[in-house]
Every structure is written in structure tokens, then in C-alpha cells.
LUMBA-140598 format. One record per residue: residue in three letters; x, y, z of N, C-alpha, C in turn. Coordinates in pm, whole numbers, padded with zeros to 5 digits, always signed. Layout:
% LUMBA-140598
ALAXYZXYZXYZ/...
//
This chain:
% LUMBA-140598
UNK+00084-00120+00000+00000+00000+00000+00087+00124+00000/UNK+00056+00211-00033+00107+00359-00047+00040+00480+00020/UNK+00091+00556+00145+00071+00660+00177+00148+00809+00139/UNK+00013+00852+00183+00124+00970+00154+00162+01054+00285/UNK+00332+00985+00338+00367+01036+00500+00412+01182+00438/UNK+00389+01251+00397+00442+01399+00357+00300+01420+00469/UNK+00197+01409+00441+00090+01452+00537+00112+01500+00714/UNK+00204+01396+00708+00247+01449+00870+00299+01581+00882/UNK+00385+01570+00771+00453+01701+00808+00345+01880+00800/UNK+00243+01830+00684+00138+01950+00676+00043+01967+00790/UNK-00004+01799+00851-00093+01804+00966-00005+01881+01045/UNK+00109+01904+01090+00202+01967+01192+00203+02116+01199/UNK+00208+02147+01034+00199+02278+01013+00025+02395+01056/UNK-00059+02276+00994-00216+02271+01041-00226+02304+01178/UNK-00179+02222+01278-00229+02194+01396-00172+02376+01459/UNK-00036+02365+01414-00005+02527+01468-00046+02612+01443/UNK-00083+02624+01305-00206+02750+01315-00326+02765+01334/UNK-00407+02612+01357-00507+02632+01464-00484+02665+01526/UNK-00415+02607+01604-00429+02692+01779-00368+02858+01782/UNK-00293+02893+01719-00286+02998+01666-00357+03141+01628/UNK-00447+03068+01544-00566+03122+01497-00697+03173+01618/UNK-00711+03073+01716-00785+03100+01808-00763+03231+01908/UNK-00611+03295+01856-00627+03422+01964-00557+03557+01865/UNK-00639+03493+01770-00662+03606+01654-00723+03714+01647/UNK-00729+03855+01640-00855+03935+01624-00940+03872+01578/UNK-01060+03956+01518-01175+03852+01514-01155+03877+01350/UNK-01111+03935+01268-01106+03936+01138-01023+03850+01076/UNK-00902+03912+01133-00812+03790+01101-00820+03649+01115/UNK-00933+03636+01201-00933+03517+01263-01043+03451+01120/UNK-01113+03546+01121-01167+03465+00978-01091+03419+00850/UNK-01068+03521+00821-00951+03493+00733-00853+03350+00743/UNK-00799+03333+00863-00711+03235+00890-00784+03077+00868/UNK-00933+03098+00958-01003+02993+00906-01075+02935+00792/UNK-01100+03089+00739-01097+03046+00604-01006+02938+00514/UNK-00872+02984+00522-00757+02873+00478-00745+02764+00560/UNK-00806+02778+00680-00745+02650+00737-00870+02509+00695/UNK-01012+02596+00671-01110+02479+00608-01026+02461+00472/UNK-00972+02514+00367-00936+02431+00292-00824+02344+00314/UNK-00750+02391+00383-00625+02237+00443-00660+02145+00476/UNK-00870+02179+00544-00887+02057+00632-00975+01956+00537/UNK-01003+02053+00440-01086+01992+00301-01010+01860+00265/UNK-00889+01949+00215-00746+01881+00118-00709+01733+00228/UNK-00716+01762+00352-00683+01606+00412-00778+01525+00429/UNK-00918+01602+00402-01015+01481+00427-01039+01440+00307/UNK-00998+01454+00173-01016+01345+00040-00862+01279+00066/UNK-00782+01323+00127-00620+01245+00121-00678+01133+00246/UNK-00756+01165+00314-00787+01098+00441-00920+00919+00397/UNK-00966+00985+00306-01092+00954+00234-01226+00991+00323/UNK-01218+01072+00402-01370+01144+00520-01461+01162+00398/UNK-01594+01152+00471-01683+01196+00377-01720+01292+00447/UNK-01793+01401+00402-01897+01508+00425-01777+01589+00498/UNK-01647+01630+00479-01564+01723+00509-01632+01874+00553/UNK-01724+01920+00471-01780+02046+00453-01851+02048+00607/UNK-01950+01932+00617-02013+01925+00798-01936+01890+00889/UNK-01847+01846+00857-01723+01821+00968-01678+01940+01015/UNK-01637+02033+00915-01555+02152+00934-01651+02250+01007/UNK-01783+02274+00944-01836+02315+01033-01893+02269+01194/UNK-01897+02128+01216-01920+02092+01338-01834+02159+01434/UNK-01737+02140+01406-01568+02147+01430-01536+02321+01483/UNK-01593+02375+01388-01588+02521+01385-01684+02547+01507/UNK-01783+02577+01490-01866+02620+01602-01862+02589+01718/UNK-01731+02497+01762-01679+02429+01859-01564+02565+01932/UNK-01517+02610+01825-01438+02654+01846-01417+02776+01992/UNK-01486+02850+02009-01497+02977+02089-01536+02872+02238/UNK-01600+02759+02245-01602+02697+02363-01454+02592+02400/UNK-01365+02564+02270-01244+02502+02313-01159+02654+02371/UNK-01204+02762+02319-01067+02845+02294-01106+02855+02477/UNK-01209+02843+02579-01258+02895+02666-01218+02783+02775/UNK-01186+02697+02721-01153+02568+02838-00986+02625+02793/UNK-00938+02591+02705-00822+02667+02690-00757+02749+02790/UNK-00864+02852+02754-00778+02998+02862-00803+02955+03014/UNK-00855+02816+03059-00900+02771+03216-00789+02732+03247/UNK-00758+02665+03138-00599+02564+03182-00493+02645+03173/UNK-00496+02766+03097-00393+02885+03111-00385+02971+03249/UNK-00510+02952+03289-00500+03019+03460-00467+02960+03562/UNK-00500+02738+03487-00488+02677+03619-00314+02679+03617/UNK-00260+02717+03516-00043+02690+03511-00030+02823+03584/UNK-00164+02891+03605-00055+03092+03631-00055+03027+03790/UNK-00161+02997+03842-00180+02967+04011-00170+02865+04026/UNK-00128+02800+04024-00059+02618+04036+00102+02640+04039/UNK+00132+02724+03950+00297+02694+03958+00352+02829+04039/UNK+00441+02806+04143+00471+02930+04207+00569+03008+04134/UNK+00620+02931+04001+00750+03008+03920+00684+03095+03818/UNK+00603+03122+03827+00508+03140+03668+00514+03320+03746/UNK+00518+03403+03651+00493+03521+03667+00418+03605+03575/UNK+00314+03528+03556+00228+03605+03446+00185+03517+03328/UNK+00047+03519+03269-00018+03444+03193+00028+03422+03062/UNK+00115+03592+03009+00192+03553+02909+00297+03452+02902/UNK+00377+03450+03009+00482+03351+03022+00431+03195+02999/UNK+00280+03167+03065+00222+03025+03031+00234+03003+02861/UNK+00089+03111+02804+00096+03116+02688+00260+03074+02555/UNK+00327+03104+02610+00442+03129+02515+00551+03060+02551/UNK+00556+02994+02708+00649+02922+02723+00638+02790+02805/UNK+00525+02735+02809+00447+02599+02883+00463+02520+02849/UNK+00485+02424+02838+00497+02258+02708+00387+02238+02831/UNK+00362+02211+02873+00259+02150+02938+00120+02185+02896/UNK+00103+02369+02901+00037+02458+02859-00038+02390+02679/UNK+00054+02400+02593+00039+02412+02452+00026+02232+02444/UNK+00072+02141+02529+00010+02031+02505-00095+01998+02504/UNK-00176+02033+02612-00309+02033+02685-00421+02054+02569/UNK-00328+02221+02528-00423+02336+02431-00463+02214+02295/UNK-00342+02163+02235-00333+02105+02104-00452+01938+02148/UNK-00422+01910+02261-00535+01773+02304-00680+01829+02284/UNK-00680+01953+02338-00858+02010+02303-00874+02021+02195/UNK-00820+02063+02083-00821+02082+01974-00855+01933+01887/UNK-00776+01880+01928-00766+01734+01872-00850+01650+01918/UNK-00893+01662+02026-01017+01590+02053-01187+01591+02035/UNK-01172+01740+02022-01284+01732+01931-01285+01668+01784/UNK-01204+01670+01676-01179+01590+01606-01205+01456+01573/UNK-01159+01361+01679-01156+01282+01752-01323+01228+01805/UNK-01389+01327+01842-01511+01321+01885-01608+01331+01754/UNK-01560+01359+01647-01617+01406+01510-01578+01283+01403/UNK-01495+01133+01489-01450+01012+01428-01317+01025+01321/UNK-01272+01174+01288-01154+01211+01266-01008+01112+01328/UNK-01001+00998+01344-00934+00933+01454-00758+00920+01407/UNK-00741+00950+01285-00627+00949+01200-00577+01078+01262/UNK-00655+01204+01192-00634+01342+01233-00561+01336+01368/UNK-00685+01353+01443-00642+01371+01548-00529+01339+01623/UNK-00514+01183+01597-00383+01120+01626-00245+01189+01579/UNK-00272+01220+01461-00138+01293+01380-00100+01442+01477/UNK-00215+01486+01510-00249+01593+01599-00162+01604+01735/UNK-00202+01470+01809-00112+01455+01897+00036+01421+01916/UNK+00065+01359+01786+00171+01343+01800+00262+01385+01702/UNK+00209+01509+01710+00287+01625+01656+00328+01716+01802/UNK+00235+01751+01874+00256+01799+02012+00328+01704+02092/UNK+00371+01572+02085+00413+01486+02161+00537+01498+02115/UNK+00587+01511+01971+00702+01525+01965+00813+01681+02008/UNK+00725+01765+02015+00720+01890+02072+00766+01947+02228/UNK+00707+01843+02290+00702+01842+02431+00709+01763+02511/UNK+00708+01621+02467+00779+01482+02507+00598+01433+02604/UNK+00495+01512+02587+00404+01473+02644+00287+01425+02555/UNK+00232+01291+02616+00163+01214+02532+00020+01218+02610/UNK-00055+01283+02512-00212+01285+02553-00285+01182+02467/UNK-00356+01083+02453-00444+01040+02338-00553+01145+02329/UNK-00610+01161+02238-00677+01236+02157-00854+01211+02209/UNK-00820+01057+02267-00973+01020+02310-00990+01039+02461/UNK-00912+01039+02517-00948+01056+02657-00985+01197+02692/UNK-01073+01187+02800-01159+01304+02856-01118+01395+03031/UNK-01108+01475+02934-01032+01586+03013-01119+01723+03091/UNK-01129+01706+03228-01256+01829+03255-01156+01976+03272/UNK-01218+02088+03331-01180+02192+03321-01024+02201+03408/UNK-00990+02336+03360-00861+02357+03462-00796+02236+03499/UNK-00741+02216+03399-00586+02134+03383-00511+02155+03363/UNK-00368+02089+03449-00264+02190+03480-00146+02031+03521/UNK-00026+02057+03389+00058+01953+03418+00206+02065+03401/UNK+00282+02059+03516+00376+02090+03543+00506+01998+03502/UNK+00570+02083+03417+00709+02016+03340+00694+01916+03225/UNK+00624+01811+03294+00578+01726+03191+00613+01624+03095/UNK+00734+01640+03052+00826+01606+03022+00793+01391+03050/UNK+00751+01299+02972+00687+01166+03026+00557+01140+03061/UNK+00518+01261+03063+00351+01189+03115+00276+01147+02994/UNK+00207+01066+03003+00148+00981+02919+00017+00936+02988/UNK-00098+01000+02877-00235+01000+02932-00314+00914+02809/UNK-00399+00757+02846-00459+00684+02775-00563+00746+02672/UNK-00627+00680+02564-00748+00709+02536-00859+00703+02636/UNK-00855+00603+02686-00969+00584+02769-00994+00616+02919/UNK-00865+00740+02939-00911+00759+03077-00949+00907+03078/UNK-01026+00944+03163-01124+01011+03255-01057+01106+03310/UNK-01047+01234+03316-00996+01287+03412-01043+01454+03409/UNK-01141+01443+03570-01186+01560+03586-01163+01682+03569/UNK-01192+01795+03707-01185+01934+03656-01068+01950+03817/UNK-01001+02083+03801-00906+02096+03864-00800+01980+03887/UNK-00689+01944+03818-00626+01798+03818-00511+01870+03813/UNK-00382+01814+03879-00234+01840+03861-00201+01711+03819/UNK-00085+01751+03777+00012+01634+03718+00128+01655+03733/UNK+00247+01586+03772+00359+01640+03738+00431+01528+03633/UNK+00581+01582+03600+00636+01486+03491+00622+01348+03489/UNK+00670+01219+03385+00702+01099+03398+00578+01059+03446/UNK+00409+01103+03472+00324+01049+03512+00264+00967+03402/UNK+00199+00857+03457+00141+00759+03353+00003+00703+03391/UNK-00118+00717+03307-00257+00682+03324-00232+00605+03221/UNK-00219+00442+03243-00225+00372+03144-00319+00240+03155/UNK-00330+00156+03077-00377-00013+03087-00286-00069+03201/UNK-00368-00178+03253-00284-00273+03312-00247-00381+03222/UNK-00299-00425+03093-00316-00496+03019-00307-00467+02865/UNK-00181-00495+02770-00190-00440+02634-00229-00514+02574/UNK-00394-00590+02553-00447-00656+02421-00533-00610+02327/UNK-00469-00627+02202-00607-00579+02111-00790-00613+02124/UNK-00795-00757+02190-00913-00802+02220-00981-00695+02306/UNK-00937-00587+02385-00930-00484+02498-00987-00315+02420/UNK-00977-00334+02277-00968-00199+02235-01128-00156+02260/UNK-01242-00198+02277-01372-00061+02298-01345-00115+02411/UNK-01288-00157+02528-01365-00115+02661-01222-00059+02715/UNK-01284+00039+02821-01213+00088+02893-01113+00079+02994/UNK-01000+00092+02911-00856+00050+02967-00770+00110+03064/UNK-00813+00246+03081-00756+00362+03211-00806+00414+03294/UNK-00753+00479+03377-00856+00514+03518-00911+00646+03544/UNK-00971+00643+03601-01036+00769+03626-01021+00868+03702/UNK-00997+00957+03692-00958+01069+03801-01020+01187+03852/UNK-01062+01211+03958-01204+01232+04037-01091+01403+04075/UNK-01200+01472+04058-01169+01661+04098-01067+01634+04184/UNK-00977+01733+04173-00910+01834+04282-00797+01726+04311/UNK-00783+01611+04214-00635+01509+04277-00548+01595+04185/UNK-00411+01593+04320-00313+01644+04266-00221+01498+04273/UNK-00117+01474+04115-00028+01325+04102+00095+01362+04027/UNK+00183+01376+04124+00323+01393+04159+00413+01275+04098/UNK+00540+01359+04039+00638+01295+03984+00681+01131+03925/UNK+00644+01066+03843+00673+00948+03815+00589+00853+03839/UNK+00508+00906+03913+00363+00833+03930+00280+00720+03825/UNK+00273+00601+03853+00220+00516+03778+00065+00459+03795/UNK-00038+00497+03726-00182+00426+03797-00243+00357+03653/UNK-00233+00211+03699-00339+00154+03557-00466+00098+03590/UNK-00533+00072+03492-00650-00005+03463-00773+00097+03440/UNK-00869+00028+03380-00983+00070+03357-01100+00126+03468/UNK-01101+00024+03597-01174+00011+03682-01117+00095+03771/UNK-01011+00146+03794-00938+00229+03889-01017+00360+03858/UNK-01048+00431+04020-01060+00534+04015-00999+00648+04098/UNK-00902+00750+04110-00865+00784+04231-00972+00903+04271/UNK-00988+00885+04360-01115+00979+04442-01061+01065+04469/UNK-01157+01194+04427-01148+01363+04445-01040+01397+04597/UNK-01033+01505+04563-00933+01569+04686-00817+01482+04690/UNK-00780+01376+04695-00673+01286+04686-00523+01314+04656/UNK-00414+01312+04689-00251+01338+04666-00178+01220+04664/UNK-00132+01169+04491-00078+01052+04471+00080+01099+04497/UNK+00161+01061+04573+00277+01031+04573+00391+01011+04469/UNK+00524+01075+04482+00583+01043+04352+00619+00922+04370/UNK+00655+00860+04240+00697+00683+04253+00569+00608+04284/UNK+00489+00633+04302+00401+00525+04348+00345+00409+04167/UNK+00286+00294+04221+00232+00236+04156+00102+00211+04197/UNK+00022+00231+04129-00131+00214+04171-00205+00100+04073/UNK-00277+00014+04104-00345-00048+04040-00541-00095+04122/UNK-00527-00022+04220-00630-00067+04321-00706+00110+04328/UNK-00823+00105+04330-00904+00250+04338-00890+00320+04470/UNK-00867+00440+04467-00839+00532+04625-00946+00612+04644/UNK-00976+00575+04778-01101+00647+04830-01066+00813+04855/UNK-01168+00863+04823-01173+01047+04858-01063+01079+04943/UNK-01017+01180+04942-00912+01264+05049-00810+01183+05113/UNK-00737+01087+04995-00654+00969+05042-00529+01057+05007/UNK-00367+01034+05116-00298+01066+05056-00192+00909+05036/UNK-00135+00879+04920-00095+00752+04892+00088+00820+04863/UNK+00185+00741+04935+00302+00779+04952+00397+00652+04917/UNK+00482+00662+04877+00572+00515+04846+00691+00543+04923/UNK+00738+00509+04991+00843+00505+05124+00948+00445+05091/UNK+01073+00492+05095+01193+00367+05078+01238+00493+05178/UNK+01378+00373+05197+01462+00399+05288+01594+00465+05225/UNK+01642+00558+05276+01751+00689+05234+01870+00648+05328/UNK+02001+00633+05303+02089+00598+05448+02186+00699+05353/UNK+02185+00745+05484+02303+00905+05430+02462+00882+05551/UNK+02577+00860+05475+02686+00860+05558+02788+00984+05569/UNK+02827+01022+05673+02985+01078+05644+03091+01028+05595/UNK+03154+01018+05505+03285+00999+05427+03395+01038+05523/UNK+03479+00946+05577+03592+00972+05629+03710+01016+05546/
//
């Protein structure tokens, strides 16, 4: 079979001036979308989509409510991170920030059966920022992943409104089989948990309960009740050097 991988490289170019485009004046901003429905035309006969034209508009009128969860997760990096000195600095210098942004984007897509797109979508931002969102998993308001740098978030997991993350975190399967692909393989993550450094939690059925503080290093595979804090303990032996 024959593709055409040049596509990656235009979906890449695409994806940046969407998000781009969204904090456009409002003229320009037409304008921009104007060209960007025909890029999105041009990949959906390279794609073979049908009805491109209702797509684009589904897609579109989406837009002013992604750009608005957007600017939530831009406030949750200004007051979440104590280094941050101002919203421009998120905007323009976040990998965490512009990952997040490019997953909303892409997931509506995604939600529109776009499942190629979208994917290309993400992992164009993944190569960007070393952070891996799937395109299908569900993400509530004010989200906020610090550094980021490893975290890796399933299709199929869940994850509420006010959520931290820090780097090397992983919402994954406990189990990699294809027999596994429609049911739900990642866990769920209930308001206001904050999940610290290197953090590992799998399965489908897992849920960690609201208010909750996962520990760095930990491994989770068992569901945590509300206002749990879960810690992984080793032992440190510190000597003087003679």
C-alpha cells in the first residue's frame, strides 16, 4: 500500500495555526479559518472522510467553547505553579500549557471520528514536548501539568476538573491486548487530585477519588477512596565519608 507520509509534516503545520488562529482578532481570525477549512478539506479526500464540509463546520462552532476551556488551563499553570509570573509567560512558554491546548483541539476531532487526524495531531505535540495525551481521553476543566516532560495520558481515561500532574506520570492499561480496544482500559480521576512525579496508575476500573494526593513513585493499580494521601516510602541511608 502507499501513503502519503508527507501529510504528517502539513498536519504539523495545520495543527499550529489552529491553535494559533484562536487568539486572533476577530477578522483575522476569519480569514485564517478560512484557509485553514481548505487544508482541512485537502486532508479529508487524502484521508478519504466523507462530508468534510459538515465536519468543518461541526468542528468550527466548537471553536470559541475550546478556545474557553483553553484559557481555564492557562489560569490553572498561572496559580498552580509558584514560578510562573504572568499568563503571558504560560501562553508562550508551557509545554505542558500548549500540550493540553493542542489535546482540546484534537479531541474534538476525535469526537467528530476524525481518529487518524487527530492522532497525527497529537503526535505532533508529543514530539514537541515529550508529552503524550491520546486524543480520546476526557479531560474536565482547569488542567494543569507541570514540566511534563513523560507523562502519558490513555485514550480511555477520565480525568476531571481541577487535576495536577507532574512529569514521567502515567494513566495507562494494566493490560496491552487488542481483544481490549472498545472497553475501557484507564482510570479515572475524580476533581481536585493532585499526582506527583513518576507516578504510575493503571486499569480501567481504577478510580482515584477527588481531593486525593498521589505520591511520587508510586504504583497504583487498586481505586483510592476520597481525600486519600498515597506515599511510596523507601529507605535513604546518608553517611559521612571519612
Amino acid at each position: 500500500m502507499i501513503f502519503n507520509l508527507r501529510l504528517k509534516e502539513e498536519v504539523a503545520v495545520f495543527t499550529k495555526d489552529l491553535f494559533y488562529a484562536l487568539f486572533e482578532e476577530e477578522e483575522k481570525q476569519k480569514v485564517e479559518l478560512e484557509y485553514l477549512k481548505a487544508v482541512f478539506l485537502k486532508f479529508s479526500k487524502e484521508l478519504k472522510v466523507l462530508n468534510g464540509e459538515i465536519i468543518w463546520k461541526n468542528f468550527a462552532d466548537k471553536l470559541h467553547l475550546i478556545k474557553k476551556k483553553i484559557e481555564l488551563d492557562a489560569e490553572a499553570a498561572k496559580a498552580n505553579d509558584p514560578a510562573c509570573k504572568s499568563l503571558e509567560e504560560v501562553y508562550l512558554a508551557y509545554p505542558g500549557f500548549h500540550a493540553i491546548a493542542i489535546y482540546r483541539l484534537s479531541h474534538e476531532f476525535y469526537s467528530l471520528n476524525l481518529y487518524i487526524l487527530s492522532r497525527m495531531m497529537s503526535e505532533y505535540i508529543h514530539g514537541i514536548t515529550g508529552i503524550d495525551i491520546h486524543a480520546g481521553a476526557t479531560i474536565g476543566d482547569s488542567f494543569f501539568i507541570d514540566h511534563g516532560t513523560g507523562v502519558v495520558i490513555g485514550e480511555t481515561a477520565i480525568i476531571k476538573s481541577q487535576v495536577k500532574i507532574y512529569q514521567g506520570v502515567t494513566l495507562g492499561g494494566i493490560q496491552v491486548k487488542k481483544s481490549l480496544a472498545s472497553t475501557k482500559r484507564h482510570p479515572t480521576i475524580e476533581d481536585n487530585v493532585t499526582i506527583y512525579a513518576n507516578a504510575t496508575i493503571l486499569g480501567g476500573d481504577i478510580v482515584i477519588g477527588k481531593n486525593s494526593i498521589i505520591g511520587a513513585n508510586v504504583w497504583i493499580t487498586e481505586s483510592v477512596p476520597a481525600n486519600s494521601l498515597v506515599t511510596y516510602q523507601s529507605e535513604i541511608k546518608i553517611k559521612t565519608r571519612k
